[in-house]
ZANUGU-873595 format. One record per residue (C-alpha): residue number from 1; x, y, z. Coordinates in Angstrom, 3 decimals. Example, Ala and Ser with C-alpha at 12.3 -4.5 7.8 and 13.67 -1.06 7.14 Angstrom:
<guvos>
nr 1&u 12.300&v -4.500&w 7.800
nr 2&u 13.670&v -1.060&w 7.140
</guvos>
This chain:
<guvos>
nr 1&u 136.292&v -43.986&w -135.031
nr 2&u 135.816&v -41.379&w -132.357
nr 3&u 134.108&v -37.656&w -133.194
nr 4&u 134.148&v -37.787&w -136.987
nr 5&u 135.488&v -33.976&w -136.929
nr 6&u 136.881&v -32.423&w -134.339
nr 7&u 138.026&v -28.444&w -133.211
nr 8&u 141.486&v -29.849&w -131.648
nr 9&u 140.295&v -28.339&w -128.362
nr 10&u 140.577&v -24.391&w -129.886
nr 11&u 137.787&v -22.033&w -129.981
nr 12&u 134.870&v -23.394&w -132.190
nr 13&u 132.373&v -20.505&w -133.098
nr 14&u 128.123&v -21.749&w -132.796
nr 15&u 128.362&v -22.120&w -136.981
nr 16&u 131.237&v -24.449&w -136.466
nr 17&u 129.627&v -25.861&w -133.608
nr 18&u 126.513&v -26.545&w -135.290
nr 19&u 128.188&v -28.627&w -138.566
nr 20&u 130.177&v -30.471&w -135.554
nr 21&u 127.227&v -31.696&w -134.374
nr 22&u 125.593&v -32.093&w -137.669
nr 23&u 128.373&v -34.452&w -138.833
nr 24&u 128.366&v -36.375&w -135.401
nr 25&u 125.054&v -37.073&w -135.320
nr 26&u 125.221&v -38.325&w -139.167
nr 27&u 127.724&v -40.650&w -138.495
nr 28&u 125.942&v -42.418&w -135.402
nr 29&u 123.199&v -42.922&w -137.365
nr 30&u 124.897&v -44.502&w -140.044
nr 31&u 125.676&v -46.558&w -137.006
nr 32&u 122.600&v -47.290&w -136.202
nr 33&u 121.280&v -47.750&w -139.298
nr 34&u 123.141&v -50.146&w -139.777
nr 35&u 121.500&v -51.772&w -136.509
nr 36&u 118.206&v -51.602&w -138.092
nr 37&u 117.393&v -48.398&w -136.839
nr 38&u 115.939&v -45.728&w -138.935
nr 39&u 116.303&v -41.894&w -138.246
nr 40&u 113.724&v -39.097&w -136.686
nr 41&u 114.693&v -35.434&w -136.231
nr 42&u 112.600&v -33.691&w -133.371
nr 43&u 110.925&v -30.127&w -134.576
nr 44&u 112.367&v -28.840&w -131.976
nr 45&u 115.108&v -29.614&w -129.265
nr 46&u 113.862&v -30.744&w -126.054
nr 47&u 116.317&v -32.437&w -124.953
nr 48&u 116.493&v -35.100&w -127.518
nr 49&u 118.509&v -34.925&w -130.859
nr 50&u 117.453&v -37.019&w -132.512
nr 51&u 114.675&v -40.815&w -132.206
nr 52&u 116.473&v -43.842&w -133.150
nr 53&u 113.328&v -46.489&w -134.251
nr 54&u 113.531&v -50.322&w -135.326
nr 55&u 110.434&v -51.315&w -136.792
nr 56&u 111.475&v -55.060&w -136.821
nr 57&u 111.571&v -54.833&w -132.721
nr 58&u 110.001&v -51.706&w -132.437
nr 59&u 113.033&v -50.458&w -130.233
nr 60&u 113.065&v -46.819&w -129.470
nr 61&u 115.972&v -44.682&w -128.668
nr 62&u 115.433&v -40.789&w -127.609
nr 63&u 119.162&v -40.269&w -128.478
nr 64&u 121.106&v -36.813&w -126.503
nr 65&u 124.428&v -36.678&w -128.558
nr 66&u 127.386&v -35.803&w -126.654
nr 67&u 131.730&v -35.541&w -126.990
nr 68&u 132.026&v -37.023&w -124.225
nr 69&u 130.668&v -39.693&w -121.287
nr 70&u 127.998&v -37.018&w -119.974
nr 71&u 125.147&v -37.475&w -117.418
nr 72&u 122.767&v -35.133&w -116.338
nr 73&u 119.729&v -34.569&w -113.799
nr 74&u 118.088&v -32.929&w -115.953
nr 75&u 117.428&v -36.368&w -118.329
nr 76&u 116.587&v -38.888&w -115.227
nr 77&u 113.805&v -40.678&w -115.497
nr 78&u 112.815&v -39.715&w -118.741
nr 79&u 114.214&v -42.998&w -120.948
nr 80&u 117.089&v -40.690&w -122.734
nr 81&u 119.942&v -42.171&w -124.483
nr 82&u 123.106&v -40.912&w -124.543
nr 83&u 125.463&v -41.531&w -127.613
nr 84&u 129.002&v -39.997&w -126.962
nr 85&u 132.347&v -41.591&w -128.556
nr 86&u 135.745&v -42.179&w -126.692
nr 87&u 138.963&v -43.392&w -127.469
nr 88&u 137.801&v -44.124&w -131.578
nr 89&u 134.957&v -45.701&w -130.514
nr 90&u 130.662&v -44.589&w -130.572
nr 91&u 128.393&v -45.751&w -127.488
nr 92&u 124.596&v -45.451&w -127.207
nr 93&u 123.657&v -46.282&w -123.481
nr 94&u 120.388&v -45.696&w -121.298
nr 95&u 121.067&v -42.090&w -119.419
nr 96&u 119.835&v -43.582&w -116.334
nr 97&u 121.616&v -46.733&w -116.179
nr 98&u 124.688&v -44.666&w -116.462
nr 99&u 123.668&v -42.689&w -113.567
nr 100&u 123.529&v -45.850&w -111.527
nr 101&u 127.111&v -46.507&w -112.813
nr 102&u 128.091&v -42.994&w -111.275
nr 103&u 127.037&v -43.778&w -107.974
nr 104&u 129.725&v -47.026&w -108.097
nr 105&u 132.061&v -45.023&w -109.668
nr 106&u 131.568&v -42.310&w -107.451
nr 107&u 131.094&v -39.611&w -109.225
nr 108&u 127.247&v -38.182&w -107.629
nr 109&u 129.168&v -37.365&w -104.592
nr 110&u 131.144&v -34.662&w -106.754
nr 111&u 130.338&v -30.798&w -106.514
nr 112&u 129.545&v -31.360&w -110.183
nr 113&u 126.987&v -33.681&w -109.687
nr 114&u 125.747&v -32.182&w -106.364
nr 115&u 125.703&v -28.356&w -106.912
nr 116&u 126.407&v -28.496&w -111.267
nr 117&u 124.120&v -31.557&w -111.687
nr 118&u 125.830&v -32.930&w -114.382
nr 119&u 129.216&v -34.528&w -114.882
nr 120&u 131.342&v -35.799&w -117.600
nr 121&u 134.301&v -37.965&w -118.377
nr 122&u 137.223&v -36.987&w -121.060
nr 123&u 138.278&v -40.900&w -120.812
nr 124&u 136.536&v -43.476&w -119.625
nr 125&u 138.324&v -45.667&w -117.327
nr 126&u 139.158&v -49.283&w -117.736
nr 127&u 135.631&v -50.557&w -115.527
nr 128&u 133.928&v -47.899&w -117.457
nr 129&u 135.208&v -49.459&w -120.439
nr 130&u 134.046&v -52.400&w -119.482
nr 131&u 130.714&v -51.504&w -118.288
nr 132&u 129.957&v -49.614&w -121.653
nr 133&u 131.270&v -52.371&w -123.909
nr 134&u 127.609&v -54.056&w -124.428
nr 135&u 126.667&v -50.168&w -125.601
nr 136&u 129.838&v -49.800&w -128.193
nr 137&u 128.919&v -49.950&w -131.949
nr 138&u 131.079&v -51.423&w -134.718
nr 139&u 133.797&v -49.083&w -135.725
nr 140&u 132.031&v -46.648&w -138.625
nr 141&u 134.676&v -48.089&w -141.214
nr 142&u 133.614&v -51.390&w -140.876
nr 143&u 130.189&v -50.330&w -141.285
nr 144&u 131.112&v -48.151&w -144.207
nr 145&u 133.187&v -51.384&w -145.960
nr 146&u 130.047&v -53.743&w -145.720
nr 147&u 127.421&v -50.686&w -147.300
nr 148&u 129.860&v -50.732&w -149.794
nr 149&u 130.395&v -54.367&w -150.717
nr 150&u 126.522&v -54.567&w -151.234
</guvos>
């Protein structure tokens, strides 16, 4: 299941915006929950969302939420996650080990990357696909089927 809710494209106003995110971010970590992970809200937002933690293997995710496949200067080096969802599906991959996959794909030789210092994917492509696919989680229904069989 890709973005949970969605604007269509239009207009969204910052209120609409802001419950976007809000039910975006709830449905990863029902996600990740189900993963093991619990659930940590920052005070404030400095560049992380929200702190995925598994107690069991003491795994800790500093989770950016994005709409889209999205990497950014601004997060190298600093062990940032990046959950997005594409095509019906939710990923949660290490920022910077995407950035490596943007110099094979070439995308750090864009003006985006270069001057922008970001860039961003609508679709990933079918090697992108492929190089995500150990980052996908199970589809939220199937998730929301076994929470409810218990």
């Amino acid at each position: 299941m890709g973005a949970v809710f969605s604007d269509g494209g239009g207009a969204v106003s910052r209120y609409r915006s802001q419950v976007l995110e809000v039910i975006n971010r709830n449905a990863l970590v029902s996600l990740a929950l189900a993963k093991g992970f619990n659930a940590f809200l920052p005070v404030y937002d400095g560049g992380v969302d929200f702190i995925l933690y598994n107690e069991s293997t003491g795994d800790v995710r500093k989770v950016q939420l994005k709409g889209r496949w999205t990497i950014d200067q601004k997060y190298l080096s600093r062990d940032i996650w990046i959950a997005f969802h594409d095509k019906g599906h939710w990923y949660l991959a290490p920022h910077d080990e995407m950035a490596s996959m943007a110099v094979d794909y070439g995308f750090t030789k864009t003006a985006s990357w270069t001057h922008g210092r970001a860039y961003s994917c609508p679709r990933l492509s079918k090697q992108m696909l492929a190089d995500m696919a150990p980052y996908r989680f199970q589809d939220l229904e199937d998730v929301n089927e076994a929470a409810a069989e218990e």
